[in-house]
N, C-alpha and C positions, 0 to 999 in steps of 0.2 A: 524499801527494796532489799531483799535476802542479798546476802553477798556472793558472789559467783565463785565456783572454786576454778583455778585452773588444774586442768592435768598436767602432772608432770612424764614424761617417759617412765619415771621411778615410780609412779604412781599405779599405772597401767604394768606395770611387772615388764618394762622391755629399756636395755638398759644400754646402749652403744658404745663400748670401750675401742679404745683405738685397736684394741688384740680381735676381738669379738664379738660376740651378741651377748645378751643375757634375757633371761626369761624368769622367771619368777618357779621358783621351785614346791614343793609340799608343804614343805616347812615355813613357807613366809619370806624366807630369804630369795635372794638373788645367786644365781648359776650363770658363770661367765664361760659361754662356751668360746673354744679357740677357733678363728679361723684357718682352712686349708691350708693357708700358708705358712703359718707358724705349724702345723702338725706335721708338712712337707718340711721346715726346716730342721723339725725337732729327729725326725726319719734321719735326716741327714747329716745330724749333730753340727749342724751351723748355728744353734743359739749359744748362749753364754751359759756358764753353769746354773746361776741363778734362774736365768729365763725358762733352760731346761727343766729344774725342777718345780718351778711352780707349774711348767704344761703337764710332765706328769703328774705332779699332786693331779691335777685337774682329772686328766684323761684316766685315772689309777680311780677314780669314783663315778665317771661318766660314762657310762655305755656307748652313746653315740657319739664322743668323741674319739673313742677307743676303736669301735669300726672305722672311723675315717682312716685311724692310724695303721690300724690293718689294711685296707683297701688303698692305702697309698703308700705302703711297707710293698706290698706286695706287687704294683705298679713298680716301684725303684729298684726292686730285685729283679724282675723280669728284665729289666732297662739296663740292670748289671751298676746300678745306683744305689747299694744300700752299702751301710756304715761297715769298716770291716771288724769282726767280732773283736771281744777283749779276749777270749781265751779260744781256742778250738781244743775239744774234745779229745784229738787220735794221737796227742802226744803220748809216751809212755815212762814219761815221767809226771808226779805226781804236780797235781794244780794248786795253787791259792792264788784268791782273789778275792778284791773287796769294788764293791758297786753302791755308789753315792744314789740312794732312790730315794721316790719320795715317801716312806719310810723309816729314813735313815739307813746308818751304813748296814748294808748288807756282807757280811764277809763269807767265802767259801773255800776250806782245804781237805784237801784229800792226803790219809796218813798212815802208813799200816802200821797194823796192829796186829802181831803172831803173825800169823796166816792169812789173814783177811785182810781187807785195806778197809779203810773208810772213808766214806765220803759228808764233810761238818757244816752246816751252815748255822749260824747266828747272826744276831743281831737284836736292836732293843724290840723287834716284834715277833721272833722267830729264832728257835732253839730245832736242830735236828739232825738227826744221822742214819745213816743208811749204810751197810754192812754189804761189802761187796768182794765176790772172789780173783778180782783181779785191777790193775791200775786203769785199766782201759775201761772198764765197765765204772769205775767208779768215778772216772775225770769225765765219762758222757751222763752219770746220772747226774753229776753236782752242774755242770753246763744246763743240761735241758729240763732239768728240774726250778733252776732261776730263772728261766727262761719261762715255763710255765707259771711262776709264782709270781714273776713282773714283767709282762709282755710289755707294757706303754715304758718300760724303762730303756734309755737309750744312754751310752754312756756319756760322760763326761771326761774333762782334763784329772777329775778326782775319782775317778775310777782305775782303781789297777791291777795289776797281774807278776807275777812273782815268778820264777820258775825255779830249779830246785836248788840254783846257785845265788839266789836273791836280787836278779837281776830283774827288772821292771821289762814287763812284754808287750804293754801297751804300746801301738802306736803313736798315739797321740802325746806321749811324755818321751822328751828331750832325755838322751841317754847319756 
């Protein structure tokens, strides 16, 4: 008598974690997607820092989790439920900040130079600057330019914000 195998869920590529599903990706491995609710949390910055970054490692590679996070970003702001920014853009004094991604630390300052101001980001994946003719143009390009470059990023207690007197402008840190 041949010996029977069983299947295991792990074996069938479908993988049930107490967060999400998983499914068997190209490469052989396993992709743990997040459920709703943790991406509704993450929107809302109710997870813990840790929790937060490993959903966006997640969502920062996954396309369909990434639309959730949009499609329910954009539910919470309609609803007048969405996180309140680390920085707003209209100030006219110059910005720095730095944002815990899943990346690593992203850091952004705005600094003039002669005539021009500039707007700096780095970080251990991303070197760049952008040349702007005023404070205002350059504290909405360093804003909406991170913004674009880490949409599944939401902030954490380790993200923060500076203003020109060194005073931390994050909400969410104890002043």
């Amino acid at each position: 008598m041949a010996p029977t195998t069983r299947r295991s869920s792990f074996q069938l590529g479908y993988l049930d974690l107490a967060h999400g599903v998983g499914e068997r990706s190209e490469l052989g491995g396993y992709v743990s997607h997040f459920s709703a609710k943790q991406i509704e949390k993450l929107a809302l910055g109710e997870l813990t820092t840790a929790e937060s970054i490993r959903v966006q490692t997640h969502i920062y590679n996954c396309p369909e989790c990434l639309k959730k996070l949009v499609a329910i970003t954009l539910v919470q702001e309609m609803q007048g439920l969405g996180p309140e920014p680390l920085v707003l853009p209209t100030t006219r004094k110059p910005l720095s900040f730095m944002h815990d991604t899943a990346d690593g630390l992203v850091f952004c300052k705005v600094e003039r130079r002669g005539r021009k101001w500039l707007a700096l980001h780095w970080g251990d994946q991303i070197d760049g600057t952008r040349e702007c003719a005023s404070v205002r143009e350059a504290n909405e390009y360093a804003v909406t330019s991170f913004h674009q470059m880490f949409p599944e990023h939401r902030c954490t207690v380790r993200c923060k914000a500076e203003s020109s007197d060194g005073r931390s402008d994050h909400p969410s840190i104890a002043r």
